[in-house]
Z-matrix of the N, CA and C atoms (Angstrom, degrees):
N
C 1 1.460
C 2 1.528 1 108.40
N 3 1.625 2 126.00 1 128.21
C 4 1.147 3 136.60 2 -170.07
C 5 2.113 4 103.62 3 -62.93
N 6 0.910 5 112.72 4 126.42
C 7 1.571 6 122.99 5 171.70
C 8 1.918 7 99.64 6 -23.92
N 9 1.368 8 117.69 7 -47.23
C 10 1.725 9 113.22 8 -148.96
C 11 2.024 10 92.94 9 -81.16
N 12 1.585 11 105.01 10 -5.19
C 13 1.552 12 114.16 11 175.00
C 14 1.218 13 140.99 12 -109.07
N 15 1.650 14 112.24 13 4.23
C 16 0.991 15 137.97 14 161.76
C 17 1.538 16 100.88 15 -63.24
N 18 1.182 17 104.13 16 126.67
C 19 1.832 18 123.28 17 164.29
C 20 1.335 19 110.46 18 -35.07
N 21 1.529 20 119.38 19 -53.53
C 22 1.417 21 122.00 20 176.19
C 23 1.722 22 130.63 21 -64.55
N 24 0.997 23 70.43 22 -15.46
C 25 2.007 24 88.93 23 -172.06
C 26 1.568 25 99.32 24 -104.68
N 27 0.936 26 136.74 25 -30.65
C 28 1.675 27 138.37 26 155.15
C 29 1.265 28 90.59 27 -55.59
N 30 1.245 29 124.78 28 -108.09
C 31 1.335 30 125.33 29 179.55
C 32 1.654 31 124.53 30 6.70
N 33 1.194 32 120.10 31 -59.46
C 34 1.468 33 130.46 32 170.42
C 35 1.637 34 107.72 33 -82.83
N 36 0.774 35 156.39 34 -17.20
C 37 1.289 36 155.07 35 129.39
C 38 1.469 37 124.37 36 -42.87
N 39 1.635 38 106.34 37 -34.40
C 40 1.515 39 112.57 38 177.44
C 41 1.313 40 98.31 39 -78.15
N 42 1.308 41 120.52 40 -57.21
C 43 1.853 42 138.29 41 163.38
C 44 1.970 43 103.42 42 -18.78
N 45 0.827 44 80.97 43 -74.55
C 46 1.881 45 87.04 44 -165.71
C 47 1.336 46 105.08 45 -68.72
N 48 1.339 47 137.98 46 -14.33
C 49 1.662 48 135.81 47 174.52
C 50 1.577 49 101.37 48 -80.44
N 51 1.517 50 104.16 49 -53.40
C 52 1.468 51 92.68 50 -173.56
C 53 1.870 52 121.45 51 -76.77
N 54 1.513 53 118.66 52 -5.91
C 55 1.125 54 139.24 53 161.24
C 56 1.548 55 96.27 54 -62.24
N 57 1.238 56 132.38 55 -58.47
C 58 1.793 57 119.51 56 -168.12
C 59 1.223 58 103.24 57 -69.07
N 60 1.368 59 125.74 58 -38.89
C 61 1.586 60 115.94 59 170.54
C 62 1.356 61 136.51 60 -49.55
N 63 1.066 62 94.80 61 -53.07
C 64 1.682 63 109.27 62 155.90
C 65 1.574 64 133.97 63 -72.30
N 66 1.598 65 98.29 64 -10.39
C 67 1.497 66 86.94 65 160.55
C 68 1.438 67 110.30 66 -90.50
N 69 1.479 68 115.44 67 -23.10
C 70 1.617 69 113.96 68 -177.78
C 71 1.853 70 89.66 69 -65.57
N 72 0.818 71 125.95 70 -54.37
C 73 1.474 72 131.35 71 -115.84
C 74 1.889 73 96.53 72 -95.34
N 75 1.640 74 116.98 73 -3.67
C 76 1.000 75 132.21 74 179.32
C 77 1.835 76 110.59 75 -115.78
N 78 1.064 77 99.05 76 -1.82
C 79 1.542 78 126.80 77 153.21
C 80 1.499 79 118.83 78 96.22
N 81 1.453 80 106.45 79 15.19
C 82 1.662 81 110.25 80 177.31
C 83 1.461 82 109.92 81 -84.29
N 84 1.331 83 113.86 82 133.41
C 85 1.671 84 138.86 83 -156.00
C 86 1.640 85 94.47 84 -72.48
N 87 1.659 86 120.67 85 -36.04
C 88 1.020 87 91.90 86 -171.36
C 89 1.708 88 86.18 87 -160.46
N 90 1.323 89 116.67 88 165.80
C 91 1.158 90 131.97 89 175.40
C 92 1.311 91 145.39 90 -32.72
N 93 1.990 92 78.32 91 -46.48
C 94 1.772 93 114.83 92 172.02
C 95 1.897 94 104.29 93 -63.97
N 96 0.815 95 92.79 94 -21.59
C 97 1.466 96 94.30 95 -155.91
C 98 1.718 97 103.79 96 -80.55
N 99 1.368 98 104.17 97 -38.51
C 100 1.214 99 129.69 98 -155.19
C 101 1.984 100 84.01 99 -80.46
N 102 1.345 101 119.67 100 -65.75
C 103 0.995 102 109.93 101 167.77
C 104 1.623 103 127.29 102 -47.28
N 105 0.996 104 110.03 103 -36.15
C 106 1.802 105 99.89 104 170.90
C 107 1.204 106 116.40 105 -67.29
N 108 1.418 107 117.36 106 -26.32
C 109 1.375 108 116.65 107 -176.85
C 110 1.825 109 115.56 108 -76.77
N 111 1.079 110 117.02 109 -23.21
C 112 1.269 111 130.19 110 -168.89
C 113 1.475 112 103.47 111 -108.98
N 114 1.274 113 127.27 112 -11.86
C 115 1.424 114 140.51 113 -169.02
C 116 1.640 115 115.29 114 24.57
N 117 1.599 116 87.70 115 54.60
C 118 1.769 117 119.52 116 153.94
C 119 1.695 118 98.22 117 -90.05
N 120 1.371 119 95.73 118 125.43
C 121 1.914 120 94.43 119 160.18
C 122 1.388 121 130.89 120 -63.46
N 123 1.389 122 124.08 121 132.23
C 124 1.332 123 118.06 122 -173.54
C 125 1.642 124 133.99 123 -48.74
N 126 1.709 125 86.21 124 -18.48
C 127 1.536 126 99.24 125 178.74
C 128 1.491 127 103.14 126 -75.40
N 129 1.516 128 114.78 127 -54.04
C 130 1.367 129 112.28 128 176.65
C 131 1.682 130 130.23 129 -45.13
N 132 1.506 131 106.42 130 -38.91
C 133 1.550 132 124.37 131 -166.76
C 134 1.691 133 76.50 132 -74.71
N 135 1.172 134 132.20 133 -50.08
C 136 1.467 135 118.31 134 -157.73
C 137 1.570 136 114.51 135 -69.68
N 138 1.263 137 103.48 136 -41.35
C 139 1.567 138 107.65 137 161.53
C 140 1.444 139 133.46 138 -31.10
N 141 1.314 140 86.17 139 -61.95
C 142 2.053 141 121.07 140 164.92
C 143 1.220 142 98.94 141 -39.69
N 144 1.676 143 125.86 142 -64.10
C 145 1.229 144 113.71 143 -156.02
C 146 1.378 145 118.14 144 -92.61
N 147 0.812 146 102.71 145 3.75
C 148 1.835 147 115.25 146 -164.48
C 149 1.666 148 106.78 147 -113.94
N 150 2.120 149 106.37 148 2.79
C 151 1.487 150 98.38 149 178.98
C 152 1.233 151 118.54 150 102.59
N 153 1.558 152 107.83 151 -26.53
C 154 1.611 153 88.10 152 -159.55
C 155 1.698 154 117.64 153 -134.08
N 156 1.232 155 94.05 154 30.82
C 157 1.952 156 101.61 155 153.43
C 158 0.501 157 134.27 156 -157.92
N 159 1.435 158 117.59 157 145.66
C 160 1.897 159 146.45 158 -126.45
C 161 2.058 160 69.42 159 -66.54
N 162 1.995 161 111.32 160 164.09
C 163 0.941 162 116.94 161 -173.31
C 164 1.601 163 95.05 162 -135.39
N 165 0.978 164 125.82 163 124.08
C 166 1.290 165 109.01 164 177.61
C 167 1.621 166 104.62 165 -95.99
N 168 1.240 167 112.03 166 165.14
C 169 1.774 168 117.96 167 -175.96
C 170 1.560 169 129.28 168 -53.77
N 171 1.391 170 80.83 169 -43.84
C 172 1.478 171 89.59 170 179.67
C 173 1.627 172 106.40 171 -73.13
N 174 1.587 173 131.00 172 -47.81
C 175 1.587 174 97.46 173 160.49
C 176 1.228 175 154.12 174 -54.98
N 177 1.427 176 110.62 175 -23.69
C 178 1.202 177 157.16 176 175.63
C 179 1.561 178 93.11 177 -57.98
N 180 1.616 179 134.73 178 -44.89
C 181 0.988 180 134.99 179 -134.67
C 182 1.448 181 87.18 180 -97.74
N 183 1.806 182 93.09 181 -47.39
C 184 1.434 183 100.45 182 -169.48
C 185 2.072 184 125.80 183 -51.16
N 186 1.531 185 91.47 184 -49.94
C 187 1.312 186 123.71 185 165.82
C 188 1.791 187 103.53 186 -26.01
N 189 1.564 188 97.72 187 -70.39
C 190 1.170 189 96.37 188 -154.00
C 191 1.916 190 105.69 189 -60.40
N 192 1.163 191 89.38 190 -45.09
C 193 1.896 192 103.05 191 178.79
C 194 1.574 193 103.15 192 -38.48
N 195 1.399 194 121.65 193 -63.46
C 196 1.332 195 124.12 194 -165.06
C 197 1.467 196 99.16 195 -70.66
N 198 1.018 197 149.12 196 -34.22
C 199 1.929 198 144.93 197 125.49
C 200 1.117 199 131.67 198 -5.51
N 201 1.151 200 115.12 199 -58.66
C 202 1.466 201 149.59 200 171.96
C 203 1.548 202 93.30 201 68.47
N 204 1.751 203 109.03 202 63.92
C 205 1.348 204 112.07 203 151.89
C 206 0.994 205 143.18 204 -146.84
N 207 1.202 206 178.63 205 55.02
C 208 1.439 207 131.10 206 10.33
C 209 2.253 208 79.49 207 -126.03
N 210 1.085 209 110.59 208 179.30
C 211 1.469 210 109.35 209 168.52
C 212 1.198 211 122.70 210 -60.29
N 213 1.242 212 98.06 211 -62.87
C 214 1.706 213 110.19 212 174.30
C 215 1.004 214 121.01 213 -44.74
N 216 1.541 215 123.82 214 -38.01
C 217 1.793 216 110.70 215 173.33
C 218 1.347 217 110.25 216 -54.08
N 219 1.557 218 117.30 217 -29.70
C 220 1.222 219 142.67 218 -178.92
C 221 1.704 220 98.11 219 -30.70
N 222 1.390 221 109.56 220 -80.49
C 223 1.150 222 135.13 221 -169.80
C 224 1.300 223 128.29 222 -59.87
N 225 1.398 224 125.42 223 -6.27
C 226 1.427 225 152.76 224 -134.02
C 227 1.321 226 89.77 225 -103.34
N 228 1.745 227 121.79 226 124.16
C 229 1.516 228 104.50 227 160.02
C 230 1.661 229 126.65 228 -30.94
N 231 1.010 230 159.98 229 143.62
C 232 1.474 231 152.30 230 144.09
C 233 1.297 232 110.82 231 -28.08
N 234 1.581 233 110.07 232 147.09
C 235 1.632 234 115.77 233 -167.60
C 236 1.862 235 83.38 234 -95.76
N 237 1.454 236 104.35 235 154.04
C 238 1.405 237 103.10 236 173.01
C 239 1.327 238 121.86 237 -110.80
């Protein structure tokens, strides 16, 4: 099974799409920003959003708080 079809790798791909939405969509201009504010590193937040690093809970937790949306939307395929 190709890496982009693994359950887990959907999953973090679904993770980091609906993370850029919500950082636009809670009104920060840009990513960087969003990371300074949460004092996640930009390398890390970029990881996040792009799919591809491991997330542990407690950022994850943090993320969602500074969002203000619950995790699970987190996790939610993307609405299209």
């Amino acid at each position: 099974m190709p890496e982009q079809e693994k359950p887990d790798a959907v999953l973090l791909v679904n993770l980091g799409k609906n993370i850029a939405y919500f950082i636009h969509r809670r009104g920060y201009k840009t990513f960087e920003e969003f990371a300074w504010a949460t004092d996640i590193s930009k390398t890390t937040l970029s990881r996040i959003i792009r799919g591809k690093g491991d997330l542990r809970i407690s950022k994850l937790t943090k993320i969602a708080k500074a969002l203000n949306v619950k995790i699970d939307r987190l996790i939610q395929p993307p609405k299209k």
